[in-house]
N, CA, C and O atoms as a GROMACS GRO file, in nm:
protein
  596
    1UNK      N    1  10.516  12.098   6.347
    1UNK     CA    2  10.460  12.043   6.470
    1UNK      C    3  10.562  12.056   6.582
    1UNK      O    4  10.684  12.043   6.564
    2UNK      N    5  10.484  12.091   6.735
    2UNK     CA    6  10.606  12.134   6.814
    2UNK      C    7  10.667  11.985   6.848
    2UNK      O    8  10.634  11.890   6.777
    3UNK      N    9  10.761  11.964   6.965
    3UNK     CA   10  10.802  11.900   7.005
    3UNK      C   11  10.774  11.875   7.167
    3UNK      O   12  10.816  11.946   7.258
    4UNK      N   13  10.685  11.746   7.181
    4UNK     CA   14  10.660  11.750   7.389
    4UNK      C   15  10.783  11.747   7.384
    4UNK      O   16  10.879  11.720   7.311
    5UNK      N   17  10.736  11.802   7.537
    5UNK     CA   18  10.824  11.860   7.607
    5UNK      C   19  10.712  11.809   7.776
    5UNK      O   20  10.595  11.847   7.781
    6UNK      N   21  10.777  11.722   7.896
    6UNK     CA   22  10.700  11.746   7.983
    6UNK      C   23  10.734  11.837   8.102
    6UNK      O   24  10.843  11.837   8.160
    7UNK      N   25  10.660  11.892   8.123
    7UNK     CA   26  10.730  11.976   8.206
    7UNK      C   27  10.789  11.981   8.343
    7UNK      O   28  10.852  12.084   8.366
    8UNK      N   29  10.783  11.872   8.461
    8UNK     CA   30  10.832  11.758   8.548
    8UNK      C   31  10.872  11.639   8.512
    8UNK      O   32  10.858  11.542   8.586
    9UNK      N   33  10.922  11.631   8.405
    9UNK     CA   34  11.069  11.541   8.369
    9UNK      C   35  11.137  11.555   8.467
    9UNK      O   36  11.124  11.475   8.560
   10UNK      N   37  11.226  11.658   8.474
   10UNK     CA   38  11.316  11.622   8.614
   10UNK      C   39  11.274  11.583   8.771
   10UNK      O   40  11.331  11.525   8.864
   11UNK      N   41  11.190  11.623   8.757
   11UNK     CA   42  11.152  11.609   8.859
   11UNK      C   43  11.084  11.426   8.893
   11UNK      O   44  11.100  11.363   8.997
   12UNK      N   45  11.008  11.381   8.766
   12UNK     CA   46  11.004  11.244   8.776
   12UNK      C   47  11.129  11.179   8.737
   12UNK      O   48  11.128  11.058   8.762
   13UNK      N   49  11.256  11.231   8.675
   13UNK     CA   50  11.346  11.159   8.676
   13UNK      C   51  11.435  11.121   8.843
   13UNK      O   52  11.503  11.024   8.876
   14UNK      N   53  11.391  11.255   8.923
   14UNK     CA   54  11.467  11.244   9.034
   14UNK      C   55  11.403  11.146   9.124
   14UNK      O   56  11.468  11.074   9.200
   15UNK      N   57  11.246  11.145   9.112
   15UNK     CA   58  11.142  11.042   9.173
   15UNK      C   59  11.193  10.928   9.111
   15UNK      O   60  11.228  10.847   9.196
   16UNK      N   61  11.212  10.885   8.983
   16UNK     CA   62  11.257  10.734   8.964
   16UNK      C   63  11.385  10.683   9.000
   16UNK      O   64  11.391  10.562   9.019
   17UNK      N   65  11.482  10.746   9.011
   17UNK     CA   66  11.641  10.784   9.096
   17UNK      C   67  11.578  10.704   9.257
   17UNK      O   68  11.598  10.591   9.302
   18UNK      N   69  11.518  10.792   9.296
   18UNK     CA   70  11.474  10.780   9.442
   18UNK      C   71  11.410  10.603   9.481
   18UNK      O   72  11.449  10.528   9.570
   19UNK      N   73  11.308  10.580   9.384
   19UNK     CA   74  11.242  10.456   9.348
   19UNK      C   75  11.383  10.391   9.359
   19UNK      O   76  11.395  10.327   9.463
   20UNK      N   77  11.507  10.392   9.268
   20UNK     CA   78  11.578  10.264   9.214
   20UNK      C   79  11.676  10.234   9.346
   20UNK      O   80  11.725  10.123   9.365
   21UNK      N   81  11.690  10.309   9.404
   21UNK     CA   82  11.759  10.349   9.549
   21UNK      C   83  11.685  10.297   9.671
   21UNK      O   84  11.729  10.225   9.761
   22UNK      N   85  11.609  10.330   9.662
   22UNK     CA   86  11.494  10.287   9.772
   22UNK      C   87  11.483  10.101   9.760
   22UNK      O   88  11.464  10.034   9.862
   23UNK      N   89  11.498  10.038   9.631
   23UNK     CA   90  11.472   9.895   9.550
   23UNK      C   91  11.596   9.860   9.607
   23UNK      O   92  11.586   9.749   9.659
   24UNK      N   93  11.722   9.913   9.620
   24UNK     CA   94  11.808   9.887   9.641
   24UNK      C   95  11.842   9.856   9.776
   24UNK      O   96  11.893   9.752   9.816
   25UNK      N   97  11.800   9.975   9.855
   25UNK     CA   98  11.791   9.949   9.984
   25UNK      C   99  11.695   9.780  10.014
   25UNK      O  100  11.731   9.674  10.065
   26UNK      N  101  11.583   9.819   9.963
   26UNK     CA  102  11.473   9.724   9.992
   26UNK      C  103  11.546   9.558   9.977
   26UNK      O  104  11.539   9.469  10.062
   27UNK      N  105  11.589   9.554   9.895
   27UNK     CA  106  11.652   9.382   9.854
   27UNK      C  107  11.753   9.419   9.920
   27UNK      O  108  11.803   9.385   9.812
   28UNK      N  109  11.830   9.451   9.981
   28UNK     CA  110  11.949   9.424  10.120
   28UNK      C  111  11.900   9.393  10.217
   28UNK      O  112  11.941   9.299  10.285
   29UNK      N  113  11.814   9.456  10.242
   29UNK     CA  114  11.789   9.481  10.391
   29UNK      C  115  11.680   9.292  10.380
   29UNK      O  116  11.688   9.218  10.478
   30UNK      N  117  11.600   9.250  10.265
   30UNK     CA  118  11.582   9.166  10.244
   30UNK      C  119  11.671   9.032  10.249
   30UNK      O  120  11.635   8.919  10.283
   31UNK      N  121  11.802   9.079  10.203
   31UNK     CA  122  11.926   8.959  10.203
   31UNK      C  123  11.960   8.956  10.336
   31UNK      O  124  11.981   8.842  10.379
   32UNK      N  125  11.976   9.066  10.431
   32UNK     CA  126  12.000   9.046  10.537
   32UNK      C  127  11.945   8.948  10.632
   32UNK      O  128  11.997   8.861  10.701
   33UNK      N  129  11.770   9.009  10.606
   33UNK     CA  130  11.683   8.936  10.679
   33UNK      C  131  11.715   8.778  10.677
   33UNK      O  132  11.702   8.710  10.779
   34UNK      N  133  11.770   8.707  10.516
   34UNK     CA  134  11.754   8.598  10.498
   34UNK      C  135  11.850   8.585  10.558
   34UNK      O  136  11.828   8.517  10.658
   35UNK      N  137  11.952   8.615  10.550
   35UNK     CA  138  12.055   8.556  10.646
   35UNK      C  139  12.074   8.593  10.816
   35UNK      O  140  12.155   8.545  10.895
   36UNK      N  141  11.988   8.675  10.834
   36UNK     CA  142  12.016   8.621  10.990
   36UNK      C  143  11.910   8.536  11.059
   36UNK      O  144  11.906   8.500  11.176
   37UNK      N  145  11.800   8.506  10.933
   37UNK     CA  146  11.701   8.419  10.966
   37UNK      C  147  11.751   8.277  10.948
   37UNK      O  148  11.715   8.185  11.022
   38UNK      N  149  11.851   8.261  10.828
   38UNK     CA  150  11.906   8.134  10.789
   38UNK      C  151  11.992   8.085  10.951
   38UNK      O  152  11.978   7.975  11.005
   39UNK      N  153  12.073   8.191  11.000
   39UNK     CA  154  12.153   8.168  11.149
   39UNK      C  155  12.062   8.110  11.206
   39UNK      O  156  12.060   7.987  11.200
   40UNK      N  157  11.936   8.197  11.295
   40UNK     CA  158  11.878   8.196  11.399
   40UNK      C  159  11.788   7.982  11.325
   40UNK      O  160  11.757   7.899  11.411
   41UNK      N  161  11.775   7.961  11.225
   41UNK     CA  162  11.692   7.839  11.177
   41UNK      C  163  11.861   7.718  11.222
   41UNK      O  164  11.865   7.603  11.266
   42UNK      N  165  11.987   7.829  11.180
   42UNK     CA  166  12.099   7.684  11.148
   42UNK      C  167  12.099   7.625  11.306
   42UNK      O  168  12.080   7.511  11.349
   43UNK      N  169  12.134   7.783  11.390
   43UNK     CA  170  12.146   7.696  11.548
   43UNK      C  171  11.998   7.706  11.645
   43UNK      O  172  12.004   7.751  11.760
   44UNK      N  173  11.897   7.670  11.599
   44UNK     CA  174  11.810   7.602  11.654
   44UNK      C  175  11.776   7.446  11.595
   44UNK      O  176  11.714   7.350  11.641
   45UNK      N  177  11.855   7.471  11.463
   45UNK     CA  178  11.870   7.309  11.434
   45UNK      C  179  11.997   7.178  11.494
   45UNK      O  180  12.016   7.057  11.485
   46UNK      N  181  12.047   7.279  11.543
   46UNK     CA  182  12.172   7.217  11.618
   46UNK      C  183  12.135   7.153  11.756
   46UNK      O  184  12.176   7.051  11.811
   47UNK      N  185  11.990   7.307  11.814
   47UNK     CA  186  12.012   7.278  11.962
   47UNK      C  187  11.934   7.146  11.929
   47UNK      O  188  11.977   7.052  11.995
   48UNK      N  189  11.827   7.113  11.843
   48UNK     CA  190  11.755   7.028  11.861
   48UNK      C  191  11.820   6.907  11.823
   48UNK      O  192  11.791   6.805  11.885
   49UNK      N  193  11.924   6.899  11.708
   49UNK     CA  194  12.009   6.768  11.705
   49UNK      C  195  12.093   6.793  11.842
   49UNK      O  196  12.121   6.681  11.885
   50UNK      N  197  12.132   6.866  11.907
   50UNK     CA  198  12.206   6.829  11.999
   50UNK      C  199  12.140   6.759  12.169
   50UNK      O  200  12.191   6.683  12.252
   51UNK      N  201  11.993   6.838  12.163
   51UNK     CA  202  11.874   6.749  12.261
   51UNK      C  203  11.868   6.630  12.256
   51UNK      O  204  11.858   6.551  12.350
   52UNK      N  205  11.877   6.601  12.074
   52UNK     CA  206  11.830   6.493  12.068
   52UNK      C  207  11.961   6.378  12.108
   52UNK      O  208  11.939   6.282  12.180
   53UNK      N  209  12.078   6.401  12.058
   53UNK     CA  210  12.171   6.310  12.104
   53UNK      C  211  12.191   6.368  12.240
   53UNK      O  212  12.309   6.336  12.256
   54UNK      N  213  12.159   6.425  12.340
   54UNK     CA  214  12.182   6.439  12.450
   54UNK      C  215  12.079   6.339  12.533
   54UNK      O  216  12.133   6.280  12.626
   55UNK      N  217  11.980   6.321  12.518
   55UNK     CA  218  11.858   6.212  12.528
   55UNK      C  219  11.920   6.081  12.527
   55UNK      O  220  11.919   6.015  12.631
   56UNK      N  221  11.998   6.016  12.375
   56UNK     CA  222  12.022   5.921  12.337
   56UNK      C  223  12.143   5.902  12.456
   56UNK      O  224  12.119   5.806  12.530
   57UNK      N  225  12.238   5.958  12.480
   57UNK     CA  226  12.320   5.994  12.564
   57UNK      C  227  12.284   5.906  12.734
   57UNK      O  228  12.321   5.813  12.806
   58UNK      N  229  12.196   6.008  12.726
   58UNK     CA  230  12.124   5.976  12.874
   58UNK      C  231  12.024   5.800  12.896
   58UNK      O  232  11.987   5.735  12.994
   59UNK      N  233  12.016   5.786  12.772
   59UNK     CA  234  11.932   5.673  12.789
   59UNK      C  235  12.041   5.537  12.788
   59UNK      O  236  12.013   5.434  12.849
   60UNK      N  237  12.156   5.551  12.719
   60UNK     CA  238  12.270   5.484  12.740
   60UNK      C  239  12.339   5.479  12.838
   60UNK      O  240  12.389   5.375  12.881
   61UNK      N  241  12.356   5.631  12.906
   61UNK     CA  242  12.416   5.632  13.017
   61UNK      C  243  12.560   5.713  12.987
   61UNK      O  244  12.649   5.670  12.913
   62UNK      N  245  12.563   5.815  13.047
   62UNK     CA  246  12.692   5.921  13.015
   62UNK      C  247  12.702   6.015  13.174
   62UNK      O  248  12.616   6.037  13.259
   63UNK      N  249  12.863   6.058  13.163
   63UNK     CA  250  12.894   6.072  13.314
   63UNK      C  251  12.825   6.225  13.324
   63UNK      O  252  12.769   6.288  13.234
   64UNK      N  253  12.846   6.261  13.454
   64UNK     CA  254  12.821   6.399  13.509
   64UNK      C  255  12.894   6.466  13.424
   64UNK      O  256  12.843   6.496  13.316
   65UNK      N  257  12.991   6.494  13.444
   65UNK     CA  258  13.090   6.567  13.373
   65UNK      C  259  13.007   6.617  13.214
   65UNK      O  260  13.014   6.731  13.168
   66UNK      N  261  12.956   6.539  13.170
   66UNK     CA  262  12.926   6.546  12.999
   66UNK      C  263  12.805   6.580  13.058
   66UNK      O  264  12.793   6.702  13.058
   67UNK      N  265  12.704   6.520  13.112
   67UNK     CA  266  12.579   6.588  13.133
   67UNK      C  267  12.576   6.721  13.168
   67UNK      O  268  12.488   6.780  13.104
   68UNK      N  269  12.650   6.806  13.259
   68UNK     CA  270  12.683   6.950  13.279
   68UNK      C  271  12.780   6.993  13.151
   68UNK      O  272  12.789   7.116  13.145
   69UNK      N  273  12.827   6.950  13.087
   69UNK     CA  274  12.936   6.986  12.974
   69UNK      C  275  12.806   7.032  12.894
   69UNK      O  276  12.796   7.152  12.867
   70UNK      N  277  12.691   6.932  12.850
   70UNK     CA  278  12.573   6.953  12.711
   70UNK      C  279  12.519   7.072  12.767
   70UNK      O  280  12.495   7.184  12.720
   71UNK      N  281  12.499   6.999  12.930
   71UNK     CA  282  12.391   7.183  12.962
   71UNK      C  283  12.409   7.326  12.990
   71UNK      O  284  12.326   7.416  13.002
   72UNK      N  285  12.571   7.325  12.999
   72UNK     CA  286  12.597   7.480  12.963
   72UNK      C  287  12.630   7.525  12.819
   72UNK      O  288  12.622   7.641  12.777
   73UNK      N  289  12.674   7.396  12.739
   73UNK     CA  290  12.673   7.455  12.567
   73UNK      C  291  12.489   7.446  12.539
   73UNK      O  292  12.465   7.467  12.420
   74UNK      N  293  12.421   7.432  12.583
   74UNK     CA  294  12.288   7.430  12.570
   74UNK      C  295  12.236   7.566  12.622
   74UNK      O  296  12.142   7.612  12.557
   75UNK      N  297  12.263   7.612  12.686
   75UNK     CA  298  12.261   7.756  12.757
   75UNK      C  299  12.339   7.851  12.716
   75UNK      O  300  12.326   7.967  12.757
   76UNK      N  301  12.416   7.821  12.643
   76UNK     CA  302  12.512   7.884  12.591
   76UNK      C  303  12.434   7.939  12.436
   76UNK      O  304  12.433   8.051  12.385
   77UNK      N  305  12.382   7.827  12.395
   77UNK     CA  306  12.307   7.814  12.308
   77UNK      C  307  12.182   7.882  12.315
   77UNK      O  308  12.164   7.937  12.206
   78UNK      N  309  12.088   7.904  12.390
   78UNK     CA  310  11.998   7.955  12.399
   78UNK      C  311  11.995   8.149  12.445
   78UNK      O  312  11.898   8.224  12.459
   79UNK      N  313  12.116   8.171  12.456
   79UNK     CA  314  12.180   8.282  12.472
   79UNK      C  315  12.220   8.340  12.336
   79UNK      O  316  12.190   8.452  12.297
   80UNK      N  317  12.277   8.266  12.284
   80UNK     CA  318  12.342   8.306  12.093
   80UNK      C  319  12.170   8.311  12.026
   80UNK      O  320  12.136   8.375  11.926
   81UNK      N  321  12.069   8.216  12.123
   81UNK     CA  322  11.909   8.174  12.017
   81UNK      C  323  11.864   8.352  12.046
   81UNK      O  324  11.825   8.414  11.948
   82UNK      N  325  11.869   8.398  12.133
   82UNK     CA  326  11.806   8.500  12.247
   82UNK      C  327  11.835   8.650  12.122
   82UNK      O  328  11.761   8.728  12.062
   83UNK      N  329  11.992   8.627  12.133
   83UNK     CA  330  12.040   8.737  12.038
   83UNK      C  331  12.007   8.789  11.892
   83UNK      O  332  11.990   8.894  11.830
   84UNK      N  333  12.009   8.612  11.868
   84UNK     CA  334  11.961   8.657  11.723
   84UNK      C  335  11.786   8.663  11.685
   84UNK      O  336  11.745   8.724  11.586
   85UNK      N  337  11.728   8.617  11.744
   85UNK     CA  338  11.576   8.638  11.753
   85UNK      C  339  11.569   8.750  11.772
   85UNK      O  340  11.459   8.794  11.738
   86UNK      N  341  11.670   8.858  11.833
   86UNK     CA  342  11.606   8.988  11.862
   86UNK      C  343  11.698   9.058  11.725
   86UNK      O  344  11.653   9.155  11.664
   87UNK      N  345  11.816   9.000  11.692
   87UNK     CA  346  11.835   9.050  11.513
   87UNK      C  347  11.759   9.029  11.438
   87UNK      O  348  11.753   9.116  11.351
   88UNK      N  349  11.669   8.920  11.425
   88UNK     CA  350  11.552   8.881  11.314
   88UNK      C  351  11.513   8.956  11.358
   88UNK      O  352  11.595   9.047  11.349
   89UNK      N  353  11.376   9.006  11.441
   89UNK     CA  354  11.314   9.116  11.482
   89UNK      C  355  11.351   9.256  11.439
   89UNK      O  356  11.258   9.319  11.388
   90UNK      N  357  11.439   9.303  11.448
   90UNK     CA  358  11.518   9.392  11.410
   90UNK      C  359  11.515   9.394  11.263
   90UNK      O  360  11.432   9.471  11.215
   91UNK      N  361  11.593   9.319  11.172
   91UNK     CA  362  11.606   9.318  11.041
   91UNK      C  363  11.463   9.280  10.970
   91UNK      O  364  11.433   9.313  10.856
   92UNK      N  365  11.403   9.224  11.036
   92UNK     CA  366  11.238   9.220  10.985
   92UNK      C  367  11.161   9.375  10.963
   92UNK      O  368  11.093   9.422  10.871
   93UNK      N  369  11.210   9.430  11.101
   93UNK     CA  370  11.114   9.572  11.112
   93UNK      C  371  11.196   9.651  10.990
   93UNK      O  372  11.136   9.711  10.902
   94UNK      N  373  11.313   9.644  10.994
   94UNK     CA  374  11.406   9.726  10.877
   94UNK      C  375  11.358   9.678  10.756
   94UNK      O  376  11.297   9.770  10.701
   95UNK      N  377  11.357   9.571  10.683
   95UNK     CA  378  11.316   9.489  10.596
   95UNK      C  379  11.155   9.568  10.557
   95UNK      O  380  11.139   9.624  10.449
   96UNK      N  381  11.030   9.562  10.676
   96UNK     CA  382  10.918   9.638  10.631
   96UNK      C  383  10.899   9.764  10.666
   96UNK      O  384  10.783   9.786  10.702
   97UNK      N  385  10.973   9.859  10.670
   97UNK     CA  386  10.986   9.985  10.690
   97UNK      C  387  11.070  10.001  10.542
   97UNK      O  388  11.015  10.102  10.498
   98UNK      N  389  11.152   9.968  10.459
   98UNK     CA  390  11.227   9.968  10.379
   98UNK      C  391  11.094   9.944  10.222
   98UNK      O  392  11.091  10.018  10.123
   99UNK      N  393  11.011   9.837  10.244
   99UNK     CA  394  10.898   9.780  10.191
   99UNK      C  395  10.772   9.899  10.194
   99UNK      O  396  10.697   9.931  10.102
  100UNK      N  397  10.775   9.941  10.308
  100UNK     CA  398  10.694  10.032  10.278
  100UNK      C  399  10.711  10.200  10.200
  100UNK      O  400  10.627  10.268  10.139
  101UNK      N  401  10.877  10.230  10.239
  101UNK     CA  402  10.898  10.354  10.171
  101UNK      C  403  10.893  10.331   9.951
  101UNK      O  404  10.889  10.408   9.855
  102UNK      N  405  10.897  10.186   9.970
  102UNK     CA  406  10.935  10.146   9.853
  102UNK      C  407  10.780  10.198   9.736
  102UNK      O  408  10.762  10.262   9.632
  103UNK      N  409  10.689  10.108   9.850
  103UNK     CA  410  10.579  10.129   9.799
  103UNK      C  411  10.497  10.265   9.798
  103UNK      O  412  10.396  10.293   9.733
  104UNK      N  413  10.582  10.357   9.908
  104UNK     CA  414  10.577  10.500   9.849
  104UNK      C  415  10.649  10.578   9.743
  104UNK      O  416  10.617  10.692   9.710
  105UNK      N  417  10.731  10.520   9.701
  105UNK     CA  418  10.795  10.595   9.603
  105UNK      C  419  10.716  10.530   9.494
  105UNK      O  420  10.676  10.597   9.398
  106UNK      N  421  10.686  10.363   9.509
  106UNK     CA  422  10.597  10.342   9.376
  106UNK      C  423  10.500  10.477   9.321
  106UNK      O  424  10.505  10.548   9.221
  107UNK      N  425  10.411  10.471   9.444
  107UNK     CA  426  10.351  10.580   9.413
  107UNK      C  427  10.365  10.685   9.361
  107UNK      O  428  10.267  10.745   9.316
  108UNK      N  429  10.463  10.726   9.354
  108UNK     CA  430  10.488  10.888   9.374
  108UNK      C  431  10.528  10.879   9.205
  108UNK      O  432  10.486  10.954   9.117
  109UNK      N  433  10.621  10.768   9.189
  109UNK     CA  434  10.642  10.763   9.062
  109UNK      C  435  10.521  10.740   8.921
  109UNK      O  436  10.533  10.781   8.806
  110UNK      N  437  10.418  10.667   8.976
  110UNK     CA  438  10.304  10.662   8.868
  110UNK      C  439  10.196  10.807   8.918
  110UNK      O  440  10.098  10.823   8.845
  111UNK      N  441  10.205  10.862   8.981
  111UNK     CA  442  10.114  10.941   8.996
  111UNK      C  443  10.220  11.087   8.878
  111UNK      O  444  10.164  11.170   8.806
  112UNK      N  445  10.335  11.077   8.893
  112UNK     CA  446  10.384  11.162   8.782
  112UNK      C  447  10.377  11.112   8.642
  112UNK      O  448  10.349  11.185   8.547
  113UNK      N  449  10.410  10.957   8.633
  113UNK     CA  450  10.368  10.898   8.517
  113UNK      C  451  10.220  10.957   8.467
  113UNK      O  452  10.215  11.036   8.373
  114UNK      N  453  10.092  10.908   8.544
  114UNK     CA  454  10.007  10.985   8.498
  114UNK      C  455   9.964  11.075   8.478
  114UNK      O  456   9.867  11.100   8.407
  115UNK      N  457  10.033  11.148   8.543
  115UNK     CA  458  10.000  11.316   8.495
  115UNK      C  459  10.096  11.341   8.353
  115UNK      O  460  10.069  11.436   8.280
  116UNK      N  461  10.178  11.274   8.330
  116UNK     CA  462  10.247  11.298   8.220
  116UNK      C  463  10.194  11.253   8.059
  116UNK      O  464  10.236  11.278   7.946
  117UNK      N  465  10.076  11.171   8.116
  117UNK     CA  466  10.049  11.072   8.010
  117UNK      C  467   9.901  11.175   7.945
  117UNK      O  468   9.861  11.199   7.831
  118UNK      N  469   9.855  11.213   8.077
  118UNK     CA  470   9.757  11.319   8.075
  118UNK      C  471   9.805  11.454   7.988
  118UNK      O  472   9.746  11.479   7.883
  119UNK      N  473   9.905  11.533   8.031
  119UNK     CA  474   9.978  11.564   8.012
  119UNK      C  475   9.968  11.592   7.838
  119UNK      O  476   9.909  11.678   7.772
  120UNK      N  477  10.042  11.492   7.806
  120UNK     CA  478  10.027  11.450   7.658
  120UNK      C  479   9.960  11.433   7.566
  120UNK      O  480   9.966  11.460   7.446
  121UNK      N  481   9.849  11.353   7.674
  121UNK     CA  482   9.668  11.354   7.573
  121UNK      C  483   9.640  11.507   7.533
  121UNK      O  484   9.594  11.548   7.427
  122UNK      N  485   9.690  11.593   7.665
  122UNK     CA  486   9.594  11.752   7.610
  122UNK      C  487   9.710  11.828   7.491
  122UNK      O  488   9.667  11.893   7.396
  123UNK      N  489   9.871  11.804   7.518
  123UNK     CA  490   9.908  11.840   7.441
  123UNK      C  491   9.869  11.786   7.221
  123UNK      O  492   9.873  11.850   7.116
  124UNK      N  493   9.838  11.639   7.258
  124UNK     CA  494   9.818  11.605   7.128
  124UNK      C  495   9.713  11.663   7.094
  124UNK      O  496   9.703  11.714   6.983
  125UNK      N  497   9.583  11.666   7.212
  125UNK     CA  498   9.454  11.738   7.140
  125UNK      C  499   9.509  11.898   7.088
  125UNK      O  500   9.482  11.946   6.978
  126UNK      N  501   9.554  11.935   7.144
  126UNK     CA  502   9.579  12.089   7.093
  126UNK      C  503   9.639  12.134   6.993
  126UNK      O  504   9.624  12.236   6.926
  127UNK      N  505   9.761  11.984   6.982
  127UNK     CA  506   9.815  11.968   6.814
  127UNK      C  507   9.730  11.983   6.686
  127UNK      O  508   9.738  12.045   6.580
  128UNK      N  509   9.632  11.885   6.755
  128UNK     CA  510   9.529  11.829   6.621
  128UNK      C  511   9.439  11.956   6.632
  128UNK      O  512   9.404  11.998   6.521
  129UNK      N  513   9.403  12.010   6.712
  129UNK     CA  514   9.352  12.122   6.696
  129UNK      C  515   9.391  12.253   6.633
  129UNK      O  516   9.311  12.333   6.585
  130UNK      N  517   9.539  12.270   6.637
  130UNK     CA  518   9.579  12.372   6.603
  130UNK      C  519   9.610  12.309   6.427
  130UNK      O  520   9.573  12.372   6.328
  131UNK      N  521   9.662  12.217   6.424
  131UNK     CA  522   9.646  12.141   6.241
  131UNK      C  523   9.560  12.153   6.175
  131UNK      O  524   9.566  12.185   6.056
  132UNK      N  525   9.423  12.119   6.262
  132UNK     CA  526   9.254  12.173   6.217
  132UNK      C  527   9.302  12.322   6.154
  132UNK      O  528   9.338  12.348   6.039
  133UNK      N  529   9.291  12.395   6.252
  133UNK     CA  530   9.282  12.523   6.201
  133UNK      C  531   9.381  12.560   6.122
  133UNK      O  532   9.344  12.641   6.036
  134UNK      N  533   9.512  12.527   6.117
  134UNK     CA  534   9.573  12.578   5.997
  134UNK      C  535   9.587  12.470   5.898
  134UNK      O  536   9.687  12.481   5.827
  135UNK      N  537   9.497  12.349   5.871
  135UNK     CA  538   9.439  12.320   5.767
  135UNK      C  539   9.285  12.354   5.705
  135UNK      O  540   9.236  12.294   5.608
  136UNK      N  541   9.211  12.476   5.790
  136UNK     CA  542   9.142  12.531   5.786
  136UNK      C  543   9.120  12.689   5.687
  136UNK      O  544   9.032  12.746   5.623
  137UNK      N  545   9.306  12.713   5.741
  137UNK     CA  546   9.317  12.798   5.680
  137UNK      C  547   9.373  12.820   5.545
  137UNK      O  548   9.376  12.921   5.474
  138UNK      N  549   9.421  12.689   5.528
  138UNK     CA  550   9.493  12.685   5.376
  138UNK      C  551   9.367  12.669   5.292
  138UNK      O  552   9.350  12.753   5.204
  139UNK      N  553   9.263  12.558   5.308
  139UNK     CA  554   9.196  12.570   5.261
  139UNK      C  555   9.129  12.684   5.220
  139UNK      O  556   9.094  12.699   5.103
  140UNK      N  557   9.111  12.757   5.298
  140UNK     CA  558   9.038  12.899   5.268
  140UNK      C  559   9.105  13.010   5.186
  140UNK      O  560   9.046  13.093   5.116
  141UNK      N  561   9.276  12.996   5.210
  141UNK     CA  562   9.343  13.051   5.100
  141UNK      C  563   9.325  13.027   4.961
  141UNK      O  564   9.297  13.105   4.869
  142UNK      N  565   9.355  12.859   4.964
  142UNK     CA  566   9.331  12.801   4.834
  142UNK      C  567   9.186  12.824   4.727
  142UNK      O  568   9.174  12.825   4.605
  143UNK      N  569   9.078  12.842   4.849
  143UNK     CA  570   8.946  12.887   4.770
  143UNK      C  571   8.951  12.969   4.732
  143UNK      O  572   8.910  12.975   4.616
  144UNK      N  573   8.998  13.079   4.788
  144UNK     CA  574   8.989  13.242   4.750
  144UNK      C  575   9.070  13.262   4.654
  144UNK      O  576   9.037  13.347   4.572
  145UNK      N  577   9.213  13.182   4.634
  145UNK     CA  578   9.267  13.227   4.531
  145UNK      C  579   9.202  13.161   4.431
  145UNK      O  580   9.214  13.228   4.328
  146UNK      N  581   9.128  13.047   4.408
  146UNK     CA  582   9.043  13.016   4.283
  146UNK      C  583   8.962  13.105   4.252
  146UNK      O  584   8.936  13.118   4.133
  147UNK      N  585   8.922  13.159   4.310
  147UNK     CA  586   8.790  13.236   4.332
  147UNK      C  587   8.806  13.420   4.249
  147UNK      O  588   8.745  13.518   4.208
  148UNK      N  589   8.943  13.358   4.272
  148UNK     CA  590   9.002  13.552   4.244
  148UNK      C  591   8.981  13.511   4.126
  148UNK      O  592   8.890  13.557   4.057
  149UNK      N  593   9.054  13.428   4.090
  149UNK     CA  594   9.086  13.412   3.938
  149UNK      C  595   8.968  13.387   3.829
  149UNK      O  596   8.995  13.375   3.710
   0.00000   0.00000   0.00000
């Protein structure tokens, strides 16, 4: 009996190469996202604890000086908010552009899977077919030599 053999093996090995690379890319560009999303969440949680004791501030009573001191680190703040909202944006679009090549290589990789599997079905039928016949043919040896005799 021969031995499969498929004949785009390499070629799906270089497609699953491509897949594990692409996965690779994909979860970075994912870690990234989380962390410049974790930034852009840490200092909008600041500006809002810092509103909020700036309020408390004001309702107590605090000088000029500190009231212009909060509102340019507040502006200051909304400048660092500005930047990184447009890095989330950024690492988001990278993140699903990365997601989507991913889910093309999925593809690419089961569509060789199945042809390989296919592939295989016709090679086994042709096995069993060709076993048929040269258990077809022993038989027919084996008769004839009874037959001689």
């Amino acid at each position: 009996m021969m031995k499969y053999t498929y004949r785009f093996e390499k070629v799906l090995t270089i497609r699953e190469q491509e897949k594990h690379e692409t996965e690779i890319a994909y979860k970075e560009s994912v870690r990234d996202f989380e962390e410049i999303a974790t930034k852009l969440y840490d200092i909008l949680k600041k500006k809002e604890d810092l509103l909020s004791f700036q309020q408390k501030r004001l309702e107590i009573g605090s000088s000029i000086d500190e009231v212009s001191h909060y509102a340019r680190f507040i502006d200051s703040m909304e400048k660092t908010i500005e930047d990184i909202q447009k890095k989330v944006v950024q690492a988001r679009a990278k993140m699903n552009w990365h997601e989507q090549k991913l889910v093309e290589k999925n593809l690419e990789v089961r569509k060789y899977e199945k042809m390989r599997e296919k592939d295989f079905e016709l090679f086994k039928e042709e096995q069993n077919r060709l076993e048929t016949i040269h258990l077809d043919e022993l038989s027919s040896l084996a008769y004839y030599r009874k037959e001689i005799r």
